[in-house]
C-alpha positions, 0 to 999 in steps of 0.5 A, spaced: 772 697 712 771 704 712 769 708 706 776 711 706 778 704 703 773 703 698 774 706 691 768 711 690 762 710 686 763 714 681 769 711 679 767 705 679 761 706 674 764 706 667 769 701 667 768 696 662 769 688 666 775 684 663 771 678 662 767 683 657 772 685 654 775 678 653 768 676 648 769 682 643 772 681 637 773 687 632 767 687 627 772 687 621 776 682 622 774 678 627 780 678 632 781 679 638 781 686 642 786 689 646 785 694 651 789 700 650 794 702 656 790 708 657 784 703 658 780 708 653 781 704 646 779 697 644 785 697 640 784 691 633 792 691 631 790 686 625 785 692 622 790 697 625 782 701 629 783 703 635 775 703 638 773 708 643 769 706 650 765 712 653 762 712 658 764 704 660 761 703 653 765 700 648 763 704 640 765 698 636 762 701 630 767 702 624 764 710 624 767 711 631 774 707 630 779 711 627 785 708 624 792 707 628 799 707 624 805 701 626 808 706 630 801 709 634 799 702 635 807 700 638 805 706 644 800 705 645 800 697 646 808 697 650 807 690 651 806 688 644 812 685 640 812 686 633 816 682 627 818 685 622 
């Protein structure tokens, strides 16, 4: 394989593994965390947070969370389908 094929180091260094990501649950409420499509946010749509990762490190932290209203949560999780 020649290195023009392969991803370089440094952008393979802070991403966060999938089945990491699976095991997570929000510290409020315990549910499951989506990733935001961005890929920045672990996003608790049952406590409306959105957790950042820095760095491939997710700060599940209530400090660090900030709160996210219906509408944010609906851009930033397109696949989601709320009912109203």
């Amino acid at each position: 394989m020649s290195d023009e094929a392969k991803p370089p180091a440094t952008a393979l260094r802070h991403v966060v593994d999938i089945k990491t990501l699976e095991m997570l649950v929000c510290p409020l409420t315990k549910t499951r965390l989506t990733l935001s499509a961005d890929g920045s946010e672990l996003i608790s749509v049952a406590a409306h947070l959105a957790f950042p990762i820095r760095m491939g490190v997710p700060l599940l932290s209530l400090d660090e969370a900030r709160e996210i209203d219906p509408e944010e949560l609906g851009r930033t999780l397109p696949g989601l389908s709320r009912k109203t």
